[in-house]
C-alpha positions as a Python dict, from the first residue, in 0.01 Angstrom:
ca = {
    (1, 'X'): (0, 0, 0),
    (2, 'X'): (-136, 239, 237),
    (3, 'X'): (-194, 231, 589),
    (4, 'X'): (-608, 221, 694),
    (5, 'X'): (-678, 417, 1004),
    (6, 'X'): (-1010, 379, 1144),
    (7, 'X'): (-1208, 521, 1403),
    (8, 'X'): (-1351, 332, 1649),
    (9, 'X'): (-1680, 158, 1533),
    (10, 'X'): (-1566, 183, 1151),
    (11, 'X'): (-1482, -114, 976),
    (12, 'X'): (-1296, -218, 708),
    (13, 'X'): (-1425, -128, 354),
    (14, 'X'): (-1616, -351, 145),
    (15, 'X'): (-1331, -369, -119),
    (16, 'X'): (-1097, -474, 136),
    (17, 'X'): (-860, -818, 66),
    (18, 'X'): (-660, -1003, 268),
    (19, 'X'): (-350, -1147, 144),
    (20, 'X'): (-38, -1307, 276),
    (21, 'X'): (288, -1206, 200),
    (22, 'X'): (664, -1445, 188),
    (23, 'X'): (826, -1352, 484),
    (24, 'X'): (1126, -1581, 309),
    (25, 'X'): (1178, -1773, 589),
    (26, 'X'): (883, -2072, 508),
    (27, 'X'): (647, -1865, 671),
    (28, 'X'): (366, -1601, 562),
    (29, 'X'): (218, -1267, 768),
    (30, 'X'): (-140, -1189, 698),
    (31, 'X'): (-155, -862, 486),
    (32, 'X'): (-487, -623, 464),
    (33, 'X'): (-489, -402, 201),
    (34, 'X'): (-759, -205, 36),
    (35, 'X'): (-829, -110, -325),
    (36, 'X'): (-854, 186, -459),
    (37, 'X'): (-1182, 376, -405),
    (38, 'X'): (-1228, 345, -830),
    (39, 'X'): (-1282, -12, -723),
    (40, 'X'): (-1513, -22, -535),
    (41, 'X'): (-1843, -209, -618),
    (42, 'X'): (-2169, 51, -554),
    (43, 'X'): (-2371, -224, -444),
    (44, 'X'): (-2155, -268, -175),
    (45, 'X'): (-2358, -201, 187),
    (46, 'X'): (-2291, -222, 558),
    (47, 'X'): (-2555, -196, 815),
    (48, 'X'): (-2461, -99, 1185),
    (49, 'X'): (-2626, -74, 1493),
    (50, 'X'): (-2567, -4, 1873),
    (51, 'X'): (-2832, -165, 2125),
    (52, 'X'): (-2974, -36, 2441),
    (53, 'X'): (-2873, -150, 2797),
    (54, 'X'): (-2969, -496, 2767),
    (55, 'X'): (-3159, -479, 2464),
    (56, 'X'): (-3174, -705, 2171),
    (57, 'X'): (-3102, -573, 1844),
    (58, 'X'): (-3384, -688, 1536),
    (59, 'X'): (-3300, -396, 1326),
    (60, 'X'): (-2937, -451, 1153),
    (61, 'X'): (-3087, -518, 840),
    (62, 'X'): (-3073, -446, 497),
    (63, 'X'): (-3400, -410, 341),
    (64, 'X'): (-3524, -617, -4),
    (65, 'X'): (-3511, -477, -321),
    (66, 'X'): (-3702, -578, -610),
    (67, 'X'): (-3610, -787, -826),
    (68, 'X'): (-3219, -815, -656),
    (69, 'X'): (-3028, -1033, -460),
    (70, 'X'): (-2836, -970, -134),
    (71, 'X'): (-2529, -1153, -58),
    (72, 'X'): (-2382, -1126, 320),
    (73, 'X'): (-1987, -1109, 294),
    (74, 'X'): (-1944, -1103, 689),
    (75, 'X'): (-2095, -1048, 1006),
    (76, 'X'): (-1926, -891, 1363),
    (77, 'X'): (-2063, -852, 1725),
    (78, 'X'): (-1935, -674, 1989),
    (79, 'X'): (-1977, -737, 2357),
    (80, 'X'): (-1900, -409, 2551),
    (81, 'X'): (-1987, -245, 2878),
    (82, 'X'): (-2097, -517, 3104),
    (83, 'X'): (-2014, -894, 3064),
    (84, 'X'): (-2297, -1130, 2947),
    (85, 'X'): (-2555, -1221, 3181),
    (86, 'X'): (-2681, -1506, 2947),
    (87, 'X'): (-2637, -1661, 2620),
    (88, 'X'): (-2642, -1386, 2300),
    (89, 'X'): (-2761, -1612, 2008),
    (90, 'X'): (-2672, -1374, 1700),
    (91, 'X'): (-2886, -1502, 1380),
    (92, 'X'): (-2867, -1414, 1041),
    (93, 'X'): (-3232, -1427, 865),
    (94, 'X'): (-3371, -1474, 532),
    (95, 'X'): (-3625, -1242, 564),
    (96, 'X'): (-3779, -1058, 843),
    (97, 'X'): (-3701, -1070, 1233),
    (98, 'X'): (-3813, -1380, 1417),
    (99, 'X'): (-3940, -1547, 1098),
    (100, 'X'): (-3742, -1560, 841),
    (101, 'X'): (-3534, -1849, 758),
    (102, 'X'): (-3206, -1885, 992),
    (103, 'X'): (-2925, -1900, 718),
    (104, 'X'): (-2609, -1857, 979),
    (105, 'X'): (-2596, -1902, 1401),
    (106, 'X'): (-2371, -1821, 1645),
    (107, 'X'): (-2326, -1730, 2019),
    (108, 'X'): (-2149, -1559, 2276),
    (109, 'X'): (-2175, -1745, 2593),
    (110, 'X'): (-2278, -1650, 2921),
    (111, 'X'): (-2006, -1509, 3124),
    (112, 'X'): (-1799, -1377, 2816),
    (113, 'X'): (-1590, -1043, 2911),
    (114, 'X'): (-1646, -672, 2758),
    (115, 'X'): (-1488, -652, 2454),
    (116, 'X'): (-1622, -1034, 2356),
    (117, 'X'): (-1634, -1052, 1973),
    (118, 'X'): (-1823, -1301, 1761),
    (119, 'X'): (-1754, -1219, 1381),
    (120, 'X'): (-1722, -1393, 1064),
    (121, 'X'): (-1609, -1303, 676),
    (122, 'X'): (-1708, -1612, 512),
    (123, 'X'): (-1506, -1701, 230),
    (124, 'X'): (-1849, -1797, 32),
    (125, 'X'): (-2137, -1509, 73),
    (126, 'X'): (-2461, -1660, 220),
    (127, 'X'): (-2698, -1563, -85),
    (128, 'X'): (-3064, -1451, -1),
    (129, 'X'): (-3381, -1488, -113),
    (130, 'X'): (-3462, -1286, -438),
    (131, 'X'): (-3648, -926, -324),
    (132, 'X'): (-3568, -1007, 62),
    (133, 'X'): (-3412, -882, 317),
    (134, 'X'): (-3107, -964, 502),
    (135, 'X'): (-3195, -985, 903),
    (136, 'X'): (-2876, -1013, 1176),
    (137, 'X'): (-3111, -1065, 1501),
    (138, 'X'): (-2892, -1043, 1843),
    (139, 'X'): (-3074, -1110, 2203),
    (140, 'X'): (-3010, -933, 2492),
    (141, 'X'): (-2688, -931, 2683),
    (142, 'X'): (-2922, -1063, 2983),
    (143, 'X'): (-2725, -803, 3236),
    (144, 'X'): (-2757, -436, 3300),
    (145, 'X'): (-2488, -266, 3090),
    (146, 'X'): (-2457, -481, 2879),
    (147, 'X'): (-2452, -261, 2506),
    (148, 'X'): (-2428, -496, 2166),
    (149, 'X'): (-2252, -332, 1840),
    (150, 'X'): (-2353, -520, 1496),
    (151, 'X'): (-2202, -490, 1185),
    (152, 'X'): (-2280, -713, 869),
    (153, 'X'): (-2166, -645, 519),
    (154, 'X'): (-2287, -728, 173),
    (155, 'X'): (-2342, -663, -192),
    (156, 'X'): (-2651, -691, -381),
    (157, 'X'): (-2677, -811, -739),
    (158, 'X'): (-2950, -764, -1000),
    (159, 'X'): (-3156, -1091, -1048),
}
């Protein structure tokens, strides 16, 4: 297996598995390893974004396509700069910002350091809608410096 070095803001590829190894002594150590590039699925997708100071982010999304499915396989914030000045409710939508339907919630709470981290790779992908999009809305870090990173990561699938 070979190492993966990433830069800072990358993440792990879509193709990516986690597995646990004997260690022969009744225990296990968590093992990432990645497949080969000829495996990987090209409906895979990741959608980033960086906020402003203090700025909520409505824009990590991945747009509909007709007559497909999108399938969220895991969701990361990052707290950096400043620490939080409020609550930072991070919500993934069905469907457009603000109105879509609220599938998965989280927060980080007030008072949470730089370098806070709210992320999830859920063992079931939350399915959407068919021909809509996928929506991660974050608020404001409710502090000046305070700079969100999103990442969330999918596949889409023909209906």
């Amino acid at each position: 297996m070979a190492d993966i070095d990433l830069e800072q803001g990358q993440s792990l590829p879509g193709a990516t598995k986690t597995k646990y190894k004997d260690m022969g002594d009744g225990t296990h150590a968590e093992v990432v390893a990645a497949t080969s590039a000829s495996e990987v699925d090209e409906d895979d997708w990741t959608a980033v974004i960086v906020s402003g100071d203090n700025a909520a982010i409505t824009t990590c999304t991945k747009a509909g396509e007709g007559d497909t499915y999108h399938y969220v396989t895991a969701i990361e914030v990052v707290l950096r700069g400043a620490s939080a000045g409020a609550d930072i409710n991070i919500i993934l939508r069905d469907g457009p910002t603000a109105t879509g339907t609220v599938k998965w919630r989280e927060c980080i709470g007030s008072g949470s350091l730089r370098g806070a981290v709210s992320g999830i790779s859920f063992k079931r992908p939350i399915k959407m809608s068919e021909s809509t999009a996928a929506t991660l809305d974050v608020e404001a870090g409710g502090a000046a410096g305070c700079v969100l990173i999103a990442n969330m990561q999918g596949y889409t699938k023909p209906k």
